[in-house]
N, C-alpha and C positions, 0 to 999 in steps of 0.2 A: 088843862094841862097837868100831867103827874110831875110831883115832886119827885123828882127821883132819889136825892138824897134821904129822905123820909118812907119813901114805899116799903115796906118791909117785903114785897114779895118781888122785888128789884136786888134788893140786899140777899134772899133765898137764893133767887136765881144764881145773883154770884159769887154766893157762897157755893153752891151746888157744882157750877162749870169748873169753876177753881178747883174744890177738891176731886172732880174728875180727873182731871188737867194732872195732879199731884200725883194721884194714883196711879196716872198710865205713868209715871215718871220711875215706877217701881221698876221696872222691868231693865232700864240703866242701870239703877241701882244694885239687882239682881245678879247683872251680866258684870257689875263690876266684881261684886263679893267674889262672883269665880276666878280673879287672879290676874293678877296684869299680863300674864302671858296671852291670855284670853282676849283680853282688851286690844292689845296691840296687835293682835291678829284682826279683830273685827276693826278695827281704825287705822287701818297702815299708812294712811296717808299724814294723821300729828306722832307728831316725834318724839321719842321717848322722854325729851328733855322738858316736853311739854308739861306729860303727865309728871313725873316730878315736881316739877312747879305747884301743881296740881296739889298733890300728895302733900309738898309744903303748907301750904296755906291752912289746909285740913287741920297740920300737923299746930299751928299756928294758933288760927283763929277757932277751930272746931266745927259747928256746922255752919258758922257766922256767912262765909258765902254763898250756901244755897239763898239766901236772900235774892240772891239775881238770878237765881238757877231757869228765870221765865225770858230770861233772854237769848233768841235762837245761836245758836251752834255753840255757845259758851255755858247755854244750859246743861245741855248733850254733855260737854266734856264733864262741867259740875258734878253732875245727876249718878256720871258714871265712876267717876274719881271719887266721890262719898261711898259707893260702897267698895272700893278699892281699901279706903282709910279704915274702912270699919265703923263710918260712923253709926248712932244707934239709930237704927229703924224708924223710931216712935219720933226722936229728934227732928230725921231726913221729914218725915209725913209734913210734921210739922211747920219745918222754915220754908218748905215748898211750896204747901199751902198759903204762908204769909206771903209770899214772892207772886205765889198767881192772883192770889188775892188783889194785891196792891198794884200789878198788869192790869188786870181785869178791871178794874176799878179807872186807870188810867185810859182803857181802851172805850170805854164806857161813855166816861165823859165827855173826851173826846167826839164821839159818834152824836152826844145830843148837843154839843159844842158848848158845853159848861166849865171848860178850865180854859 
């Protein structure tokens, strides 16, 4: 049986899925930078009151909540509200990474039933 905690080509792999995962997330991040007129036109359905909140937090903590940015549809808002804030690029890669990472990692273990 693989250790999977110890397999370095276990750890590759998801490190690898993860930073894919990070990088399609640019493309939120992209569509946010063009401007919340833009956003709110592409999401008509959350409420302007939302993305403020949104905006807040940014304004707040910094890129401190993409940490959860691997959670569905609060990702989406995340992903797209950082580059609404302007957060810096290099930052966004980063906490996004850490966020799929430690998904990924929870999804993992799960599936070979080790947590």
């Amino acid at each position: 049986m693989i250790d999977v905690l110890t397999d370095p080509e276990i750890w590759l792999f998801i490190l690898v899925i993860s930073s894919l995962g990070a990088f399609a997330r640019l493309t939120n991040y992209y569509a946010g930078a063009r401007g919340k007129e833009t956003i709110v036109a592409l999401y008509p359905r959350i409420k302007p009151e939302t993305w403020e909140r949104a905006l807040k937090a940014y304004k707040r903590f910094g890129p401190l909540p993409l940490l959860v940015a691997s959670i569905p549809i609060i990702g989406s808002l995340l992903t797209v509200t950082a580059g609404m804030a302007g957060i810096n690029r290099t930052l966004f890669i980063v906490f996004v990474i850490i966020s799929k990472l430690i998904r990924n990692w929870i999804l993992f273990l799960l599936f070979f039933r080790l947590i």
